[in-house]
C-alpha distance (Angstrom), angle and dihedral (degrees) to the residues before:
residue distance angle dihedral
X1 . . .
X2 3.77 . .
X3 4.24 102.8 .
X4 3.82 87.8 -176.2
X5 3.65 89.5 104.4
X6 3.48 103.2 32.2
X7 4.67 90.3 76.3
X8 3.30 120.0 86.7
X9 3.98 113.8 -85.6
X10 3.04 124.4 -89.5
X11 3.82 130.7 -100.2
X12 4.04 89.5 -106.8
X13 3.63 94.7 57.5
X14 3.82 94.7 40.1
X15 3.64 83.7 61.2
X16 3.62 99.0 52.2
X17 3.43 92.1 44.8
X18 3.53 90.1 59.0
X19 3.87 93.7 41.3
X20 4.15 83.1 79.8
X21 3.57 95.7 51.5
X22 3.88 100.1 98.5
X23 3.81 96.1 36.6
X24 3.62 90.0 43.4
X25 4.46 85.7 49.8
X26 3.98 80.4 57.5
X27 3.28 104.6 48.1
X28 4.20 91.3 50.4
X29 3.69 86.8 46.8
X30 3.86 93.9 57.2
X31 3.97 89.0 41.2
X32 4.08 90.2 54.4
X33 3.20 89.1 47.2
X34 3.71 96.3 64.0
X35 3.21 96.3 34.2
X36 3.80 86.1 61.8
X37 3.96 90.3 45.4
X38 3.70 81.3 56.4
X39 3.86 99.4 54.8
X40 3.44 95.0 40.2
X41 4.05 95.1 55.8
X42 3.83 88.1 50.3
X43 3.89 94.3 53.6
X44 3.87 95.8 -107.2
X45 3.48 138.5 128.8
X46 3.76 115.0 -81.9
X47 4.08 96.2 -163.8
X48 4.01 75.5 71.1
X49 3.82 90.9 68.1
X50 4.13 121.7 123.3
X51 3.40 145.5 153.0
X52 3.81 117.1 -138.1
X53 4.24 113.3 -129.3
X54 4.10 87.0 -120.2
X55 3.82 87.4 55.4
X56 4.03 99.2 48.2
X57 3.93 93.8 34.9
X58 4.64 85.6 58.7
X59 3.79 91.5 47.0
X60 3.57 84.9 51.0
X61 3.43 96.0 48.1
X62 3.42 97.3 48.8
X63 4.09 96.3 37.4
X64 4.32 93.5 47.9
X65 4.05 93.5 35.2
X66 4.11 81.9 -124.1
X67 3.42 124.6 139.3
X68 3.98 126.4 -92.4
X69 4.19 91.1 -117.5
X70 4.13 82.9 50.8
X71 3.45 97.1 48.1
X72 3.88 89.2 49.3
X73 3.47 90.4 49.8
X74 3.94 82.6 51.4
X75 3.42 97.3 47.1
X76 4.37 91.1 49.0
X77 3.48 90.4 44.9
X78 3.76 87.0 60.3
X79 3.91 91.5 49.6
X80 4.01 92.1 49.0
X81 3.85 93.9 50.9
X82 3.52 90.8 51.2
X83 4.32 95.8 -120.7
X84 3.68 84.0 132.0
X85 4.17 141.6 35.6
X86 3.68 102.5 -124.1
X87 4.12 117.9 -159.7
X88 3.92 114.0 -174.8
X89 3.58 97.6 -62.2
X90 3.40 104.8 -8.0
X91 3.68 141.8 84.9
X92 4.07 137.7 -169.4
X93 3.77 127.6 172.5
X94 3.75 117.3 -81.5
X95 3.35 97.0 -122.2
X96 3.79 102.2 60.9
X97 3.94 84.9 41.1
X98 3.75 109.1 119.2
């Protein structure tokens, strides 16, 4: 078995990963933000609006031309530095977290 990949990363790819961290804030902003739209024009709850990990780490994906395991990465790195509440599978901004 390769145990190249099994370290910690390195300092390099720490700092990429981090490199998406503000873009990546923006983008989940924008997708709460319709997702609240969304509740609100069907009579629900808005406090109830999320964005599932899966969902944020495709739009980044597709908006940073990254790949999906990189956006992940993106998206846990968020999670682990504490940018954003995380909920099983879901995530919403920190600052509309209640």
């Amino acid at each position: 078995m390769n145990t190249y990949f099994q370290g910690a990363p390195d300092a390099r790819h720490v700092q990429s990963v981090q490199s998406f961290h503000e873009p990546a804030l923006k983008i989940l902003n924008e997708l709460f933000e319709r997702n609240k739209r969304n509740l609100r024009s069907k009579g629900y709850d808005e406090k109830n609006a999320a964005i599932t990990k899966e969902e944020l780490a495709q739009h980044m994906a597709r908006c940073f031309r990254i790949t999906h395991y990189l956006a992940q990465q993106v998206a846990s790195s968020l999670v682990n530095s504490g940018a954003v509440v995380s909920f099983g599978g879901y995530v919403k901004p920190k600052a509309v977290a209640e």
